[in-house]
C-alpha positions as CSV (number, residue, x, y, z in Angstrom):
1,X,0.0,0.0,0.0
2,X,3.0,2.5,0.7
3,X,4.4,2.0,-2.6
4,X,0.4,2.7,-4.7
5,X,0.4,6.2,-2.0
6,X,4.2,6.9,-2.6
7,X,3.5,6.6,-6.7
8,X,0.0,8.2,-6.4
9,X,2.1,11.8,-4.9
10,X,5.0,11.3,-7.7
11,X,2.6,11.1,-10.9
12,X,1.4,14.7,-10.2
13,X,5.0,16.4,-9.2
14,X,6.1,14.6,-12.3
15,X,3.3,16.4,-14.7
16,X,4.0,19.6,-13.5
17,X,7.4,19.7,-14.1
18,X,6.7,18.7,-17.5
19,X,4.3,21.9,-18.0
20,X,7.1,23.9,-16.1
21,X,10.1,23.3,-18.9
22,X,8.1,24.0,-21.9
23,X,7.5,27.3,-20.1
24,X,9.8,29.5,-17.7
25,X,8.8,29.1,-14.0
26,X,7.0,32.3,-12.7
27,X,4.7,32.4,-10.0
28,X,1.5,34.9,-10.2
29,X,2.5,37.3,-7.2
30,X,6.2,37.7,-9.3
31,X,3.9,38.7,-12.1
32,X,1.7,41.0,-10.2
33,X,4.9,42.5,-8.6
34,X,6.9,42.9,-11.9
35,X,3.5,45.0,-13.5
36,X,3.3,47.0,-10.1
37,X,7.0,47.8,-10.7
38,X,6.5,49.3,-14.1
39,X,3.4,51.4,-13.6
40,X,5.3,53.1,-10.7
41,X,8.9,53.1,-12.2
42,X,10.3,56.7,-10.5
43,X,8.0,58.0,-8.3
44,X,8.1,57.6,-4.5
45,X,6.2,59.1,-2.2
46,X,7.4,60.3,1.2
47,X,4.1,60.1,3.4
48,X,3.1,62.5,6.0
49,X,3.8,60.1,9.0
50,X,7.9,60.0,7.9
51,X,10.4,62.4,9.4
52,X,14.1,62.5,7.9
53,X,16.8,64.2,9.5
54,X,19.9,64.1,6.9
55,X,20.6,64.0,3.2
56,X,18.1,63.1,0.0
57,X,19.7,61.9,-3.2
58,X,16.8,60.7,-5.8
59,X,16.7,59.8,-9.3
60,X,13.8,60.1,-10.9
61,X,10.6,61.7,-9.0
62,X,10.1,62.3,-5.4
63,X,6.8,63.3,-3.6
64,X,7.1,64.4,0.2
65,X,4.3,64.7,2.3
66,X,6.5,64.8,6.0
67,X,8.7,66.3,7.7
68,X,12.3,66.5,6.2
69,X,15.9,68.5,8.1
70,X,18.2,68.5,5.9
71,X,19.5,69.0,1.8
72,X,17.8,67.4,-1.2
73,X,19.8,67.0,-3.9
74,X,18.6,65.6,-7.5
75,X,18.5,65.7,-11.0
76,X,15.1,64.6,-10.8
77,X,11.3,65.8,-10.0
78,X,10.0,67.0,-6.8
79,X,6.6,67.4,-5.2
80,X,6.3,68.7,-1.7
81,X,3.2,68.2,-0.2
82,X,0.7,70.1,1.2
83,X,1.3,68.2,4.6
84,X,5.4,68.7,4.3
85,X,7.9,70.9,6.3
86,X,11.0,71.1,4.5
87,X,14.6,72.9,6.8
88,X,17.1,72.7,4.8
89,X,18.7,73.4,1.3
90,X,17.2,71.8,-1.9
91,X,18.8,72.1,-5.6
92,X,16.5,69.9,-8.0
93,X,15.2,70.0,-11.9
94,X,12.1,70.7,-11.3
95,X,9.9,71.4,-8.2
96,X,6.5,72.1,-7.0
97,X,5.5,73.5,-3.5
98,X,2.6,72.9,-1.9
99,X,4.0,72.8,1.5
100,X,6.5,75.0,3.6
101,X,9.6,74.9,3.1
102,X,12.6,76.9,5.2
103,X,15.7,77.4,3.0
104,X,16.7,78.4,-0.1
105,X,15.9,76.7,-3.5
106,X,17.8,75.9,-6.9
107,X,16.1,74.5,-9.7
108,X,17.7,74.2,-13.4
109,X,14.1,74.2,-14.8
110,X,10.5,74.9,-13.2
111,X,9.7,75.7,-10.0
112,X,6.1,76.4,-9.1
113,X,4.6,77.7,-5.6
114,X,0.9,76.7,-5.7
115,X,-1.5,78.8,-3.8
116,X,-1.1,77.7,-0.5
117,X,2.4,77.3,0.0
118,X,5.2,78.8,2.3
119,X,9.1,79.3,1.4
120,X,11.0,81.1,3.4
121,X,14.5,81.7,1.7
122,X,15.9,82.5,-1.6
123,X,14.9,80.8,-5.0
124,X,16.9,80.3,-8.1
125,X,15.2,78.7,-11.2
126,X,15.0,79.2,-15.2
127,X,11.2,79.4,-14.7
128,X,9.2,80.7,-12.0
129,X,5.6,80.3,-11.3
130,X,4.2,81.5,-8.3
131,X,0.2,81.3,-7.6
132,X,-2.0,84.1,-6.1
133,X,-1.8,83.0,-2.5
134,X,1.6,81.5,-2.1
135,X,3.9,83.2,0.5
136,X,7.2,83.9,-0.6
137,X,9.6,85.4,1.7
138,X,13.3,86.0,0.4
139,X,15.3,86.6,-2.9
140,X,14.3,85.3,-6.4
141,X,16.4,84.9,-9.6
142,X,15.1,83.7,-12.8
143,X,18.5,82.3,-14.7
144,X,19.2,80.5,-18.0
145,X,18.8,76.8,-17.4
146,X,21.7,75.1,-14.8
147,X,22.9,71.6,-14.5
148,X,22.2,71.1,-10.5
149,X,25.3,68.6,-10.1
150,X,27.7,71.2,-12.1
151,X,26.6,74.4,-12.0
152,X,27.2,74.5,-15.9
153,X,24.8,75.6,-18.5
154,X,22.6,72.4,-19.1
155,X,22.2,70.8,-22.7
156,X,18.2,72.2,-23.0
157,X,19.1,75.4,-22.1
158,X,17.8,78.1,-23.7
159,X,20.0,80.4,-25.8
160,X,20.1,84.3,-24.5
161,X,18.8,86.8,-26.3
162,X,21.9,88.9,-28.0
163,X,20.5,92.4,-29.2
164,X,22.9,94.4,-31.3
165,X,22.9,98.4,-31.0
166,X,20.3,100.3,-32.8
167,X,20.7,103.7,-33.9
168,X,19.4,106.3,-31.7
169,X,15.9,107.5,-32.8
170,X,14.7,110.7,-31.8
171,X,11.3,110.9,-29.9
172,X,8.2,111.6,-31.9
173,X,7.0,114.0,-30.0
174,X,8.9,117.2,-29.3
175,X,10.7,118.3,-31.9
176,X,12.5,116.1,-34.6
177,X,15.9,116.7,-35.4
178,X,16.9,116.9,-39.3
């Protein structure tokens, strides 16, 4: 009888493996995971309940919705939250504030303070948008687009205007000059 039981648990092991080599082995919650992985590829999300004292390096896009003491440094996207309190020093892409944030800002692209917002230092960008509403207290300085890391002109930034000299007109009004 032990040798009809041990057969009777081999038969079925044996037909899956045969399934299993025509096709590679992958269970359902790897697939599940590897699908969750791609639809949220570069964007993580700081929630309101974290507090970070120290340095933030990201790569692709960052949300924070907590508390954060210290510099944030990327070449990537940030969103702080309308829950976040940011002390420190942040140089980024590209950034949008709905939060508070204490210390001063450089952004080789956008930056956008949204209505409700508070920054409390200086702010250095390419592009500036700042909502009715926001509070901005300190220094602003719209600049040609800046690589972050270098400090250098970035590849997608914008050429300046040059403007030769024109010749002096004389006003319309008030006597013209032959």
């Amino acid at each position: 009888m032990s040798a009809i039981g041990e057969g009777s648990l081999a038969a079925p092991e044996e037909t899956n493996r045969a399934a299993h080599s025509e096709q590679p082995r992958q269970s359902q919650s790897t697939t599940d995971y590897q699908k969750f992985m791609a639809e949220h590829t570069g964007k993580d999300i700081l929630s309101s309940d974290v507090e970070i004292k120290g340095s933030i390096k990201f790569q692709k896009e960052l949300l924070i919705d907590g508390r954060v003491e210290g510099e944030i440094h990327s070449e990537g996207v940030l969103t702080i939250g309308e829950h976040a309190d940011i002390r420190g020093e942040i140089k980024t892409k590209s950034i949008t504030v709905f939060g508070k944030v204490q210390g001063n800002i450089t952004v080789s692209e956008r930056c956008e303070l949204k209505s409700k917002c508070t920054l409390q230092g200086d702010l250095k960008a390419a592009r500036l948008v700042i909502e009715e509403g926001a509070t901005f207290v300190g220094k602003s300085e719209v600049t040609s687009g800046m690589s972050v890391s270098t400090g250098k002109p970035s590849s997608g930034a914008r050429p300046e205007v040059v403007r030769h000299d024109e010749p002096v007109k004389t006003p319309a009004f008030g006597g013209a000059r032959v």
